[in-house]
N, C-alpha and C positions, 0 to 999 in steps of 0.2 A: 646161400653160401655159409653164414655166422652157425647157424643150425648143422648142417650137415658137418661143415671143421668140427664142430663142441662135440658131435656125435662118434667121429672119426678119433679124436680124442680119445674119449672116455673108452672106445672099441682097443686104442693101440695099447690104453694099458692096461686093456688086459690080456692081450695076446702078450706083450713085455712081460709081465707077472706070470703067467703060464709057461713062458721061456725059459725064465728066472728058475723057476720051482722045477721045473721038468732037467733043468743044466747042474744046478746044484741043490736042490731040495728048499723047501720054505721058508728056514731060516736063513738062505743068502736072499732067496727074496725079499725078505722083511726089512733083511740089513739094507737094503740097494733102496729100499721104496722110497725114500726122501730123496736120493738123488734121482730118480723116477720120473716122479714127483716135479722136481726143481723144472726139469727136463721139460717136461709137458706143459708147467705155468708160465716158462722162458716164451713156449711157442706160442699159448695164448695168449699173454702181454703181448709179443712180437706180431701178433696177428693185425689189432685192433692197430697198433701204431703205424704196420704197413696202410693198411687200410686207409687211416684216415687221410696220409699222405697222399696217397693215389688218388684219393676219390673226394678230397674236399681240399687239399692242401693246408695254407695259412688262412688262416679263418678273422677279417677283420670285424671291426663295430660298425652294422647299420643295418638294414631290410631287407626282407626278401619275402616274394608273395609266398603263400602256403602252396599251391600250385606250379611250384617251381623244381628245377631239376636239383638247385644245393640243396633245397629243404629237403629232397627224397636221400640225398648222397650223403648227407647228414645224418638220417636215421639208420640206414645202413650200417657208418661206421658207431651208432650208436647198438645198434644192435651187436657189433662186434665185443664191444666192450661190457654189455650187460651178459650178455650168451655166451659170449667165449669166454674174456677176460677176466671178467668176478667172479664165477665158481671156479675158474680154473691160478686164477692169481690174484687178484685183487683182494678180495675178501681174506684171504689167508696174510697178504702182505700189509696188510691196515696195520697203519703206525710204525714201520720199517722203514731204511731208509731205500730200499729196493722200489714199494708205492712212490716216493717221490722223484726216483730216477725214472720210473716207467711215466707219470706225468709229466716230467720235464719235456720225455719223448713227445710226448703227446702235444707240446706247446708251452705249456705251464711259465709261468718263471717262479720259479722260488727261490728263496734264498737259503742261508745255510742255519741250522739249527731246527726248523720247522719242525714240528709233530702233526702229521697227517693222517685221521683216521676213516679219510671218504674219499670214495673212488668219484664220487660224482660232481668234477667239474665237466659239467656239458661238452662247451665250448673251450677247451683246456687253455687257447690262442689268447683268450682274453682275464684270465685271470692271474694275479699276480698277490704271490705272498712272501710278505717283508721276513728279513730274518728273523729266527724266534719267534713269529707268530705259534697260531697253535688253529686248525681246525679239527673237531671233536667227533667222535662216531657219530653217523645217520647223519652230520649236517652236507645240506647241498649250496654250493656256490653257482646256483643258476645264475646265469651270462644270458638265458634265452625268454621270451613270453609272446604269445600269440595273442593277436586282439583286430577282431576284424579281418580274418585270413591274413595277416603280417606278422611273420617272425622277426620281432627286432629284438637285434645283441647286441650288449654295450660289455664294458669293461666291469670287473668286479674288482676290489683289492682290499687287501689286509696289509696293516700296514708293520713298521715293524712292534713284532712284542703283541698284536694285536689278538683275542682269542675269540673265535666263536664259538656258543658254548655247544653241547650233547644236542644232537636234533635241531638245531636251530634251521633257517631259509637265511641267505641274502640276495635278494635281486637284483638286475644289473645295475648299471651306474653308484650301484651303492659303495662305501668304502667305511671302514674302520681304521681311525687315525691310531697313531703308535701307543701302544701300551692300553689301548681302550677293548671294556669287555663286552659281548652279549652274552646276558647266561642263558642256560637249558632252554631248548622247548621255546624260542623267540623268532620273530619272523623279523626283520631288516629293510623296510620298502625301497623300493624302487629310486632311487636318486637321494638316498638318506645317505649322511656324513654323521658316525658315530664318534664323537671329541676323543680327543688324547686322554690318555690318563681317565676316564670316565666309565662309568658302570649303567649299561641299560638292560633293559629285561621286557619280553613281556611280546603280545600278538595285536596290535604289533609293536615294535619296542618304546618302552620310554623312558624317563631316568630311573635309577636303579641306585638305592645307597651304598651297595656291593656287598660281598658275605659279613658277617655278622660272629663275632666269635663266641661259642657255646659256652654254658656254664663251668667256669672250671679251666677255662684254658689259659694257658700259661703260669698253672700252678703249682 
């Protein structure tokens, strides 16, 4: 089904665009394509979110065999959201506050001021970011890990002011105390509490003296 919508999709606009061009010529199409556009990313965000309501609801923290019917209804509404939702919205909405209204749908809690540049909270129900935090492009807030055929999900959160940095992992039960950072390229394990005010780095992270001001600066 996620397949055939993305397909059906990218089919409507171009019969839309052929409409457009054929009704008043190229340039009303060109002018209209962002509302298009808007039009068709509304339907794929809106896809993934029906979706995951229907077919997994509220999603809490604890196990489930890999052989089981949430784990299959899980991938599903994941496929919704990799196939439909990020070429057709997510990816364009990275760092808007439109991405953080479509994950709110999704579960989320966030608060207000956030900068969001990842679509990829898994488990959307269980993570939670304080206001003013900051999550960075490419990082994922995995909620999920398999070991021994068991999907177990626990909570992730950021707390406030908290940032993880470009590409970073946190895994579940991990959290990031207020104003505390991960920089780039840092992995976060599994039941790790990153301090207030503190600076870690690193795969997987550990203390970090924090950036460093270049030759010259403040001159």
């Amino acid at each position: 089904m996620p397949i055939l919508l993305t397909v059906a999709i990218a089919a409507s606009s171009l019969v839309i665009f052929d409409a457009l061009a054929g009704w008043g010529g190229h340039g009303l199409a060109a002018v209209l394509s962002g509302i298009v556009f808007l039009l068709l990313g509304a339907v794929a965000a809106g896809s993934a979110v029906a979706a995951k309501w229907l077919l997994v609801g509220r999603i809490r923290a604890g196990e489930h065999p890999l052989w089981s019917s949430f784990v299959w209804r899980n991938e599903v509404v994941d496929t919704f959201i990799e196939s439909v939702s990020a070429p057709w919205f997510a990816r364009a909405a990275s760092g808007t506050p439109a991405l953080v209204w479509w994950l709110r749908a999704l579960g989320s809690k966030i608060g207000s001021g956030v900068w969001c540049e990842s679509y990829w909270l898994p488990e959307a129900d269980l993570v939670s970011l304080g206001a003013g935090s900051t999550v960075n492009r490419g990082c994922v807030v995995q909620t999920h890990l398999f070991h021994d055929r068991i999907m177990s999900m626990d909570t992730v959160a950021l707390a406030e002011g908290a940032t993880l940095g470009p590409h970073s992992v946190i895994l579940p039960a991990a959290e990031i105390d207020a104003g505390g950072t991960v920089g780039p390229a840092s992995l976060v394990m599994r039941g790790e509490l990153v301090p207030a005010g503190s600076y870690w780095m690193g795969n997987p992270v550990s203390g970090w003296s924090g950036p460093q001001a270049g030759p010259g600066a403040g001159a």
